[in-house]
Residue, then its C-alpha position, 0 to 999 in steps of 0.5 A: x798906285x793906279x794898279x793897286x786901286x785897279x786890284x780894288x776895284x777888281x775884287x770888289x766887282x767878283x765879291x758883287x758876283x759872289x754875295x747877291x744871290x741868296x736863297x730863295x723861290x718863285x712860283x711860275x703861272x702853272x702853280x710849280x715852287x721853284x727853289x733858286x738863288x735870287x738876286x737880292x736887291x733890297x728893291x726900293x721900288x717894287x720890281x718887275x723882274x728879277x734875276x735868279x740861277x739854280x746855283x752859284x756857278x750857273x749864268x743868271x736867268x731874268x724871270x719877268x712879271x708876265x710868267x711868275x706869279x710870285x717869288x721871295x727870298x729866305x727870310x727877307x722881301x715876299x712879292x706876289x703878282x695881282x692886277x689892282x687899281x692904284x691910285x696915280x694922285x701926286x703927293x708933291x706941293x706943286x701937283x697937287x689934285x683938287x679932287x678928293x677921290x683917288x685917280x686909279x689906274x688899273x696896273x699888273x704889279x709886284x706887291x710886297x707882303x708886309x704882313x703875310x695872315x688871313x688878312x694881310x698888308x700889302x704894299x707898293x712903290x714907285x718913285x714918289x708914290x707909296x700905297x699900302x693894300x689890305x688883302x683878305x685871300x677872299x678877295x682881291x687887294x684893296x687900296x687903303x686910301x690916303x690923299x693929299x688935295x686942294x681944299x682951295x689954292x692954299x688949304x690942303x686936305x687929306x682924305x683919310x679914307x684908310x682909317x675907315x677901311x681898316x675900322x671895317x676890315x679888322x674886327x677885335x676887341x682889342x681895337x676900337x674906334x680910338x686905333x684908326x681916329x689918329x692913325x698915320x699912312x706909315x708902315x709901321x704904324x699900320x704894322x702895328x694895328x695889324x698885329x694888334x689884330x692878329x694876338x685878338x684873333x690868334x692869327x699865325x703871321x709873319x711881319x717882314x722887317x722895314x725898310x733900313x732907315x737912314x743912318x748917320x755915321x760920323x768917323x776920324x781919317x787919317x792917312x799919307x797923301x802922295x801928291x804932286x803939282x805940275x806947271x805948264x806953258x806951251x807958249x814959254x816950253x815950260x812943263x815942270x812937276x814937283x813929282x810925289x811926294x809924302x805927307x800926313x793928311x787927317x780929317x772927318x767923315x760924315x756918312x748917310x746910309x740910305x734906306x734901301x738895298x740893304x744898306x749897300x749905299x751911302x752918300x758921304x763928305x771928307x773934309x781934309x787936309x792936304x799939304x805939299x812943300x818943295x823947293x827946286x833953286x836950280x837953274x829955274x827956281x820952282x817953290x811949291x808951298x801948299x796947304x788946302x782943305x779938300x771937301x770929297x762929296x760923294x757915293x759909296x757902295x758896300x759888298x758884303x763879306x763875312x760880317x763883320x767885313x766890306x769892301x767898298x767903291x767910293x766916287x765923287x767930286x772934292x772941293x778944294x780950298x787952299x790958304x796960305x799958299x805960294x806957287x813961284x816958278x822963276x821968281x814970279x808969284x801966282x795967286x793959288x785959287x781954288x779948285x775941284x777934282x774928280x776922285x775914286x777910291x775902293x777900300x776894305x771895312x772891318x767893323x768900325x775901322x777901313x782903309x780905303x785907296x782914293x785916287x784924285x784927278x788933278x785939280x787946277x790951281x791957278x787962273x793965268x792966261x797960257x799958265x796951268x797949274x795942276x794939284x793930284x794925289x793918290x791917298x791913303x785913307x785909314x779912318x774909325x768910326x765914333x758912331 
């Protein structure tokens, strides 16, 4: 079963190889267009670099914010090189400024287009700061103000200066006062004052498409858990296993796709059941009668194929939670406690279907002076998406 989960993950790491880059361009300082293949990350925070090759066969090349003023892939993410002033100001409970005003820092970053016009919406981010910039192709990009702040140890505040300073910049009939009184520093809401904007003027633009959101699936499993337990004593010179066996295993998942890297990552819970019986009534009587609900935590990622085909790599830490159940070896009953393991596992997706090999680490059963018991398996994880 180890070799089979070994060919998983093999394949999965050449189909990463063949499906990251994708067409796209960059411009270097002298002015000159570049068409290439990008590296497309789905960045969440904006880069300071990215990786590129002129083709599929060639080594990638990293290409730096120092010697490439902007680049872009085919109807995706559109980031340009400025030096601006980004405000620093924490927006967490615990650090928050009594100052109104920004705390700006002068910076050479990536700004992303979120709308691309004669008048555009720019944004960045990094780690828990997210600033949005007005950009007039007159003039450098402007921060549009949004901060939260100490009016006293236990009012908070808000300097809602960006409303003023989308009121001044977007002149149309069609907006008014009334657009910026309520408007909220989110990108789609701002998106939609531009546009708004942009049908008064009759103003070509182009709008790249938010951030996924998080999504919430929630699936059935089904499967054959191959399992096994050992016990040991050095003390006494006893190592005896159950060896691997068979039996039906069944659950539910529910998964969370997170919002960023085009959806390639997923955080996901496996509640199953798991169920071994052996009895050996030989010279040293060994009765294993197992039953336990294991609990999987852990991350996914996604490698796109051909849609609508995946594979996929999963790892994390399960629970186990045993119930009625007996472990005997010479007549001696030990109490089954629970445990925890260590698991990975690589699969296939079609569509609301997928199949998935998980191998788990064993999983300690008992707490005996000079005794150790240990629960592995090796599963077979079918499962079918509800939602």
């Amino acid at each position: 079963m180890r070799k089979y989960l070994l060919f998983f993950v093999l394949i999965g790491y050449q189909a990463i190889a063949q499906i990251e880059f994708v067409p796209g361009f960059y411009i270097d300082n002298n002015g000159v267009r570049t068409n290439c293949l990008i590296r497309d990350e789905g960045w969440r925070n904006n880069p300071t670099s990215f990786q590129y090759k002129q083709s599929p066969d060639q080594q990638s090349t990293t290409a730096t914010i120092e010697r490439v003023s902007k680049f872009g892939v085919d109807q995706g993410d559109l980031y340009e090189r400025f030096t601006v002033k980004i405000d620093q100001s924490s927006k967490n409970i615990n650090a928050l400024s009594k100052e109104k005003q920004p705390e700006f820092k002068e910076m050479t970053v990536f700004l992303k287009y979120v709308t691309e016009a004669d008048i555009s919406l720019l944004s960045y981010e990094a780690g828990d700061h997210v600033r949005f910039f007005v950009y007039n192709k007159n003039s450098a990009p402007e921060q549009l103000i949004f901060k939260d702040y100490l009016l006293d140890p236990s009012t908070i505040a808000q300097n809602n200066y960006f409303r003023q300073q989308l009121y001044t910049s977007l002149k149309s009939a069609r907006l008014t006062q009334k657009d910026f009184e309520h408007l909220q520093y989110k990108q789609q809401d701002l998106v939609r004052v531009f546009e708004k904007y942009y049908a008064d003027n009759g103003s070509a633009h182009t709008v790249t498409k938010e951030t996924s959101k998080t999504a919430i699936h929630l699936a059935v499993t089904g499967g054959v858990n191959f399992s096994g337990v050992r016990l040991v004593n050095d003390a006494q010179n006893v190592d005896i296993s159950t060896g691997m066996h068979a039996s039906p295993g069944f659950g539910f998942e529910v998964e969370s796709i997170l919002p960023y890297n085009h959806g390639k990552w997923a955080i996901f819970a496996n509640p199953n059941y798991h169920y071994l019986k052996y009895e050996e009534t030989s010279v040293n009587p060994f009765i294993v009668d197992y039953k336990a609900v294991n609990i999987p935590i852990g991350v996914r990622h996604y490698m796109f194929l051909k849609n609508p085909s995946r594979l996929f790599l999963t790892g994390g830490y399960a629970l186990g939670f045993s119930f009625s159940s007996a472990l005997q070896y010479r007549g001696f009953k030990f109490d089954v406690s629970k445990g925890g393991n260590l698991f990975f596992g690589a699969g296939y997706n079609y569509g609301k279907y997928a199949i998935e090999v998980r191998y788990n680490t064993m999983q300690s059963m008992i707490v005996y002076s000079f005794w150790d018991a240990g629960y592995g398996a090796v599963q077979l994880v079918a499962s079918y998406k509800l939602f």
